[in-house]
C-alpha positions in Angstrom: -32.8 1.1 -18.9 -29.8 -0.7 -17.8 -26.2 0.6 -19.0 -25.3 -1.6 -22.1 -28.6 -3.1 -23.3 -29.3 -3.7 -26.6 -25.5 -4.0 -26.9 -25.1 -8.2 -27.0 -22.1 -10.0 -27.4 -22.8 -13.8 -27.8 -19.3 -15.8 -27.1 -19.8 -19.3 -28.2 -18.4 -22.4 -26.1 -18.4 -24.2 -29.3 -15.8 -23.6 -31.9 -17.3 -22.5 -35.8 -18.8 -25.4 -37.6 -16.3 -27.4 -40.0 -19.2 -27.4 -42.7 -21.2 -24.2 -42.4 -23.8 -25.7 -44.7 -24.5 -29.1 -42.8 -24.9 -27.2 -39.5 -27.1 -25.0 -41.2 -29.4 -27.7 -42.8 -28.9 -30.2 -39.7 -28.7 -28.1 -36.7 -29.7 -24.2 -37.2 -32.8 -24.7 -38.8 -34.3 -27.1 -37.3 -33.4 -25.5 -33.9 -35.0 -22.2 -35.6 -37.9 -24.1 -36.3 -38.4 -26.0 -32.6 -38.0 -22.7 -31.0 -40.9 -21.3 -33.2 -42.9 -24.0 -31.9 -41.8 -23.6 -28.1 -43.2 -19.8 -28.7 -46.4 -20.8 -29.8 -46.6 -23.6 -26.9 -45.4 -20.5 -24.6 -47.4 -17.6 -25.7 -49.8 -18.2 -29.0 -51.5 -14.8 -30.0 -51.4 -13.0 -32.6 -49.3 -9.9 -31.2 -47.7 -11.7 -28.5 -44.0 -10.9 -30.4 -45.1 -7.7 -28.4 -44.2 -9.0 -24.9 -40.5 -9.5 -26.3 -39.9 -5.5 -26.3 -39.6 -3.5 -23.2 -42.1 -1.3 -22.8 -39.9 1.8 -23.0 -39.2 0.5 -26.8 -42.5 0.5 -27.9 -43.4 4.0 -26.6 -43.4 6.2 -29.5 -46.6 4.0 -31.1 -49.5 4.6 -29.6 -51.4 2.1 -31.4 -48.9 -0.6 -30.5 -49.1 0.3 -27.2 -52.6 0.2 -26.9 -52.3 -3.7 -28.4 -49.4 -4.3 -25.9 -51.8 -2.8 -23.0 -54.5 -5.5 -24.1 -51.7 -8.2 -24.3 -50.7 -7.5 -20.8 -54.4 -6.6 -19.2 -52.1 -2.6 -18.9 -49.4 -4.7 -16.7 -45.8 -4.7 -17.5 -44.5 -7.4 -19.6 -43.1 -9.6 -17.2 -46.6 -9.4 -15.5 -48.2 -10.7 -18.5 -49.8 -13.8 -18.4 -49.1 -15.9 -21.2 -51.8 -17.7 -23.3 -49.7 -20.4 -24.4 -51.1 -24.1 -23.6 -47.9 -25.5 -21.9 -48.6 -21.8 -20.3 -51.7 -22.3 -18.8 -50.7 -26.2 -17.9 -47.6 -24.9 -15.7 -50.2 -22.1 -14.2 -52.6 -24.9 -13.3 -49.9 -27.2 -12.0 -48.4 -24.7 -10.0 -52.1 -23.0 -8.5 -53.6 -26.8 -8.1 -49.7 -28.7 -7.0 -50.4 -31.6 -9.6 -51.0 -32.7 -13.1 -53.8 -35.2 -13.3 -53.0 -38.2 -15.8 -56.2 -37.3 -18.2 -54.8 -33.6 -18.2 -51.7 -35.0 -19.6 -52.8 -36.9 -22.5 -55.5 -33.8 -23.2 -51.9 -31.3 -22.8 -49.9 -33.5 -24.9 -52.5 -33.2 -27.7 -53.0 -30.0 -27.2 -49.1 -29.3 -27.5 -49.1 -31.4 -31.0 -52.1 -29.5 -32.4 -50.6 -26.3 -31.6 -47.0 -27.5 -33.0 -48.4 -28.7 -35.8 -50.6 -25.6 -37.1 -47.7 -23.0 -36.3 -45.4 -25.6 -38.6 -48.1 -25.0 -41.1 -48.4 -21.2 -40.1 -44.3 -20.9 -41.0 -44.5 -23.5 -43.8 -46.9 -21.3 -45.6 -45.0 -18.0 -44.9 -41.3 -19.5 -45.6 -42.3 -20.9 -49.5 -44.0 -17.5 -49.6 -41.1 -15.5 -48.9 -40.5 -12.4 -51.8 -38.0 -13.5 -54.3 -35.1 -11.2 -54.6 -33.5 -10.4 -57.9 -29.5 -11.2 -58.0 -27.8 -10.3 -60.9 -31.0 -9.8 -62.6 -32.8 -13.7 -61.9 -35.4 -14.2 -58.9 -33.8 -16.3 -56.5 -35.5 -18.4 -53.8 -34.4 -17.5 -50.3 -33.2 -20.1 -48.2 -35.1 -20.3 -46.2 -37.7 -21.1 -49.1 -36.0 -23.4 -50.1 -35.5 -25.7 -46.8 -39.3 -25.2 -46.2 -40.5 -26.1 -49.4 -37.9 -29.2 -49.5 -35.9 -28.2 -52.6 -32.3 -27.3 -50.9 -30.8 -30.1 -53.0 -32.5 -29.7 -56.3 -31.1 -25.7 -56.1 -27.6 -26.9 -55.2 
């Protein structure tokens, strides 16, 4: 492994939001949530979170290695091929050199049915989130609360 991974520094080119919670509502979350959908549209599986470690991290579990190995097909990670649908679509672009007009409108709905059940996936998990006790009251996480739609009502 390379000296200094896992060490990350992230600089920035943007100075600190003026009002922390407007960015949060109007920019972080919403960018959380479109790159959720991006990984489904990239690599939709149940375990493909996997293919995000190397495979030096995940050596002390056998069990999640043998998932990893059947992610993979017992190739690295960065030989894996992705099961994503925009995935497969780049694959086929790139083996055939085109994308034929009916494959685009099949793709794009393909695309929106995948966005649209991972939003439903993460809507489902986020208003389920456990609520932790402070100062003795269950409180709704945040991100709860921006799921289920009740950021304001809590303010």
């Amino acid at each position: 492994r390379p000296e200094g991974v896992g060490q990350a520094r992230v600089v920035k080119a943007r100075e600190p939001p003026r009002n922390v919670a407007k960015y949060t509502l109007e920019v972080g979350m919403p960018t959380l949530l479109y790159g959720i959908i991006m990984d489904a549209w990239v690599n939709n599986q149940p375990d493909g979170y996997l293919l995000k470690y190397e495979p030096a991290d995940l050596a002390g579990n056998p069990q999640i290695q043998d998932v990893y190995a059947s992610i993979t097909g017992g190739t690295s990670g960065t030989d894996a091929v992705a099961k994503g649908t925009f995935s497969r679509a780049v694959k086929e672009a790139q083996t055939t050199g085109q994308l034929v007009a009916e494959k685009v409108v099949e793709l794009s709905e393909d695309l929106w049915a995948d966005a649209l059940a991972r939003m439903q996936d993460v809507y489902w998990q986020w208003i389920n989130l456990p609520a932790p006790k402070l100062h003795g009251t269950r409180q709704s996480t945040f991100a709860t609360l921006w799921a289920a739609g009740r950021v304001c009502e809590h303010a």
